[in-house]
C-alpha positions as CSV (number, residue, x, y, z in Angstrom):
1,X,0.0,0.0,0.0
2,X,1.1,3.4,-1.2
3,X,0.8,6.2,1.6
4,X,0.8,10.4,1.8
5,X,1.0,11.3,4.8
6,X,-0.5,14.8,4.2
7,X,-0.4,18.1,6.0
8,X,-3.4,20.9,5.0
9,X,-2.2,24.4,5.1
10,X,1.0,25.6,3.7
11,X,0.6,22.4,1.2
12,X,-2.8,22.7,-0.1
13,X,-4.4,24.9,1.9
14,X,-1.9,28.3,1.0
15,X,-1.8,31.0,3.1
16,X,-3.6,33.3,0.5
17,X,-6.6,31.1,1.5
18,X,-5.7,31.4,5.7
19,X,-8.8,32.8,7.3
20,X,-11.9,32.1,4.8
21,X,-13.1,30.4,7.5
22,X,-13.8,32.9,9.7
23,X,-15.8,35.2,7.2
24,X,-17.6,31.7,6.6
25,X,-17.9,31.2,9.8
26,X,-19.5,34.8,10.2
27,X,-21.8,34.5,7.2
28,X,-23.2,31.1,8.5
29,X,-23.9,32.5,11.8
30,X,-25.5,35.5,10.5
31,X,-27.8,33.3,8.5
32,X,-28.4,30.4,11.5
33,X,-28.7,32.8,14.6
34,X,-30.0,29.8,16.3
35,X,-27.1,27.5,15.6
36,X,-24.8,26.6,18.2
37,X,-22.2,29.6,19.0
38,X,-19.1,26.7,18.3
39,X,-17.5,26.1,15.1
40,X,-17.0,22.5,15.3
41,X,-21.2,22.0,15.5
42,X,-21.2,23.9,12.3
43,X,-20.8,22.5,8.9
44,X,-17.4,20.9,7.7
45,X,-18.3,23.2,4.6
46,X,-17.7,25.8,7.6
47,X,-15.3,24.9,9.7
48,X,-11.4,25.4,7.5
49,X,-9.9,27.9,5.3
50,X,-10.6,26.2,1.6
51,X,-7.8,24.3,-0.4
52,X,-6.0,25.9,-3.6
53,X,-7.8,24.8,-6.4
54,X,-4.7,24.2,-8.5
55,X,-3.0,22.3,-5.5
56,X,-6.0,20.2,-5.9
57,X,-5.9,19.1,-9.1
58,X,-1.6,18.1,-8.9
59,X,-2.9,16.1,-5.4
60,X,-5.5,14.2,-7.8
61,X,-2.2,13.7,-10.6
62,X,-0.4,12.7,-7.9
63,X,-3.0,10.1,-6.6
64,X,-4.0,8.8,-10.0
65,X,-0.4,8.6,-10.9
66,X,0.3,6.5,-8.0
67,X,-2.7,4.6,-6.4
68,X,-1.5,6.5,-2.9
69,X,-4.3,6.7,-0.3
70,X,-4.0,9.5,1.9
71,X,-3.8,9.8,5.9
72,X,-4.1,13.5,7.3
73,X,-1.5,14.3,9.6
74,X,-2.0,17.6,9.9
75,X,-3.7,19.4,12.6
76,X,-6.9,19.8,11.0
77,X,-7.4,16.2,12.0
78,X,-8.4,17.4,15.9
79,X,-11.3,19.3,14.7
80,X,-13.4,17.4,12.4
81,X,-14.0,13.3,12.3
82,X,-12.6,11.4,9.2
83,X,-15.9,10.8,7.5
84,X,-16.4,15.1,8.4
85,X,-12.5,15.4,6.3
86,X,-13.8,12.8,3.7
87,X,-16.9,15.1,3.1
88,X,-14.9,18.6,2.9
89,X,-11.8,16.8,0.5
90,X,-15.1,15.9,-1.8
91,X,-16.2,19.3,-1.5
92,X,-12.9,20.7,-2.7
93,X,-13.2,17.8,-6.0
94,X,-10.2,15.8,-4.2
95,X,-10.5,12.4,-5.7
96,X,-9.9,10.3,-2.9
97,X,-11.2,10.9,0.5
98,X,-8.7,10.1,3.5
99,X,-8.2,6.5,5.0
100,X,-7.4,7.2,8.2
101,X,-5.6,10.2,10.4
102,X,-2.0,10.1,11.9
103,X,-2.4,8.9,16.2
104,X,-2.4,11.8,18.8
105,X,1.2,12.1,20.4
106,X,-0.3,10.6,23.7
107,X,-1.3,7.5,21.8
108,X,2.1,6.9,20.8
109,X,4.8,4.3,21.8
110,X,8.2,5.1,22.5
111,X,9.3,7.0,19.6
112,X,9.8,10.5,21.5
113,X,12.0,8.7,24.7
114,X,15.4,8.2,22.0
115,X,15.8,12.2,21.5
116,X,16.2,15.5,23.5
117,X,12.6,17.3,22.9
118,X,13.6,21.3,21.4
119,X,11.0,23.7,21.9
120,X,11.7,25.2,18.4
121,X,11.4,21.8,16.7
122,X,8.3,20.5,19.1
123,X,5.7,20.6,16.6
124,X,8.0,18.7,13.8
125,X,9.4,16.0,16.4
126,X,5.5,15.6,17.4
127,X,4.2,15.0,13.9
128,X,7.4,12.4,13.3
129,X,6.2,10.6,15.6
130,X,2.8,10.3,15.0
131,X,3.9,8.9,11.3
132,X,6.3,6.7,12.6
133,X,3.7,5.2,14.9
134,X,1.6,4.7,11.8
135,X,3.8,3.1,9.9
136,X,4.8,1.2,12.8
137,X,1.0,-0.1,13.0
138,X,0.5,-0.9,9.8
139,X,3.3,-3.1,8.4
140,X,1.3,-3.1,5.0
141,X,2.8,0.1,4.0
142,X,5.2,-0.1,1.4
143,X,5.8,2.8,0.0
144,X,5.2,6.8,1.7
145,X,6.2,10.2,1.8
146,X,5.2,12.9,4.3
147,X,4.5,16.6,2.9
148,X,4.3,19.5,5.1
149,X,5.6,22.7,5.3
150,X,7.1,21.5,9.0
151,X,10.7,20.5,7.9
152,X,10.5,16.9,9.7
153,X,13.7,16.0,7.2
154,X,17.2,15.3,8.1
155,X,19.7,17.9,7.3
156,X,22.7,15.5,8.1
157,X,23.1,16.8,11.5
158,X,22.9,14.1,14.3
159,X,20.6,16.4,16.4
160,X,17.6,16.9,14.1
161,X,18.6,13.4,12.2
162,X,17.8,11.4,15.6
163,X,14.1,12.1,15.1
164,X,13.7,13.7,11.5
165,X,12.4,11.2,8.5
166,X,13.8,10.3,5.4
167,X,10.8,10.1,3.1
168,X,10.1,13.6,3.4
169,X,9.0,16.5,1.0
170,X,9.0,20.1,2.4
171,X,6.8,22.9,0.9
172,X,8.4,25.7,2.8
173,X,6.4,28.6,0.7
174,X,3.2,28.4,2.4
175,X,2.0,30.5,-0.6
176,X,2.7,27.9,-3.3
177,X,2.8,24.8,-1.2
178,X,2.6,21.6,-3.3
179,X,2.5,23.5,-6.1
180,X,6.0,24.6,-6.1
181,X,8.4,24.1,-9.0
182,X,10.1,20.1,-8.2
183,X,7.4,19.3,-5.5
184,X,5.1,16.8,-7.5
185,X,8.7,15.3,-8.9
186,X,9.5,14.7,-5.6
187,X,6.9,13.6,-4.5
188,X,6.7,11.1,-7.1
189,X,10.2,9.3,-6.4
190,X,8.9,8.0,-3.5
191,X,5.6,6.4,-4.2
192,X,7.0,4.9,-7.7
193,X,8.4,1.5,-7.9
């Protein structure tokens, strides 16, 4: 089984899109006064910023390309169930909806115990681990790459190497994300046989 391990904003979701949701948000209270004052009782349709249409369509070459299934590691994953994220990737024409979600850091084993914990790199070390835990639970995997605009990847220096990930593609222009020039290449090398 072919895997992306995909992150949302700063890879599909771009940072000229950051915030829709709250004039969305806005606009759907206005017109449901009596809804519940929480965003996560609102609509999927609601509740995130929308994806880049053209990061979209080089997700669905990617997919058809490569058979991949996707599992959301990003964030967005706290807020919204997996059938909800299924519904919004349909909304947004994504061809496959996602299989599963990364683990929460607190259901993870003992990836996290090998390394020194760096407050500047918290949020990357967290979101290795939660793939690594994935991967660990399903041995089926035989073929993955991460994206995200966190740089999980090793730089060749034993500090960051201990707990980075090799089958990694960065998208460090949150305002071109997967879309930038030698991503979808990249991409690519590691879900091809």
């Amino acid at each position: 089984m072919k895997i992306i391990f995909l992150d949302h904003d700063g890879v599909i979701c771009l940072s000229n899109n950051w915030g829709g949701r709250t004039k969305k948000w806005s606009k759907y209270r206005s017109a449901n006064p009596d809804s519940s004052k929480e965003i996560k009782q609102a609509p999927v349709s609601v509740r995130f910023d929308d994806f880049d249409e053209k990061s979209v369509r080089i997700l669905n070459e990617i997919l058809e390309e490569t058979g991949a299934e996707i599992v959301v590691s990003s964030d967005w994953k706290l807020h919204a169930t997996l059938e909800e994220l299924g519904e919004y990737y349909g909304l947004h024409n994504i061809t496959k909806k996602p299989i599963a979600f990364t683990p929460n850091i607190q259901h993870c084993k003992d990836y996290g115990s090998s390394f020194i914990w760096l407050p500047r790199w918290k949020l990357e070390q967290i979101r290795t681990i939660e793939i690594k835990q994935y991967l660990h639970d399903h041995p089926e995997v035989t073929h993955w790459v991460a994206v995200d605009d966190l740089n999980m990847g090793k730089i060749g220096e034993p500090w960051k190497d201990e707990w980075s990930i090799d089958n990694f593609v960065w998208t460090p222009k949150s305002s071109e994300g997967i879309k930038q020039s030698g991503i979808k290449e990249k991409i690519l090398k590691f879900l091809m046989d």
